[in-house]
C-alpha positions in Angstrom: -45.5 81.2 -131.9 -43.5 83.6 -129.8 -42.4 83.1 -126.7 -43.8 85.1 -123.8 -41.4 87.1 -121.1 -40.9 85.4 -118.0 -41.3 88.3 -115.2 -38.1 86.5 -113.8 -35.8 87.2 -116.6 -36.8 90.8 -116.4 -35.8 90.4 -112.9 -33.0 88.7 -113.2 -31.7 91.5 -115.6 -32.2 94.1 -113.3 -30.2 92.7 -111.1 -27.8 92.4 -112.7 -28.0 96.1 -114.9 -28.0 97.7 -111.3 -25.1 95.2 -109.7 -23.2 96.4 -112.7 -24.1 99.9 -112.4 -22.9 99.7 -109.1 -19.5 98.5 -110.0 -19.2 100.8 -112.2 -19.6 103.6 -109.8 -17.2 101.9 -107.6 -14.5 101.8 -110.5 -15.5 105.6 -110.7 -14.8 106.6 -107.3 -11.7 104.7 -107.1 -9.9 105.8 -110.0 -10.9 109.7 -108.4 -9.0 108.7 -105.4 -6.0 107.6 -107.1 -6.0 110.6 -109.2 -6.7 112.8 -105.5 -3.6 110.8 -104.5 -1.4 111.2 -107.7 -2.3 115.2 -107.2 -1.5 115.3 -103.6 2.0 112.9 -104.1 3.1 115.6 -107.5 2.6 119.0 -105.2 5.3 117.2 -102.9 7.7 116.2 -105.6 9.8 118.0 -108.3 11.8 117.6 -111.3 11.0 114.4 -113.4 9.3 112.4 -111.1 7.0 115.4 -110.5 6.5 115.1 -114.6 5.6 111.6 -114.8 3.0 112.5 -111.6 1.0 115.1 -113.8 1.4 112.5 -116.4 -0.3 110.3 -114.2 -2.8 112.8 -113.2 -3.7 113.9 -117.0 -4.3 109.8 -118.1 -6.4 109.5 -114.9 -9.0 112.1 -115.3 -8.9 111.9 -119.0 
């Protein structure tokens, strides 16, 4: 005998799909500001620390 869904397990997994969803976009946007900031900090510097910027930059929107 199989055991029928329970509508509140579907439920509960949609919750939590979507909560993790959202989190995920949150990461997203986050790691785009960093990279907006790494960009905007390497225009103002030169030399080596300019170099480990774009480093930054490149590992960030990779």
């Amino acid at each position: 005998m199989t055991r029928q869904p329970d509508p509140e397990d579907r439920f509960i997994n949609d919750v939590s799909i979507s909560a993790y969803l959202d989190a995920l976009a949150d990461v997203c946007k986050r790691l785009e500001a960093m990279g907006s900031i790494a960009r905007n900090a390497q225009s103002r510097v030169h030399g080596t620390a300019g170099q480990y910027w774009q480093g930054y930059v490149d590992a960030v929107s990779a």
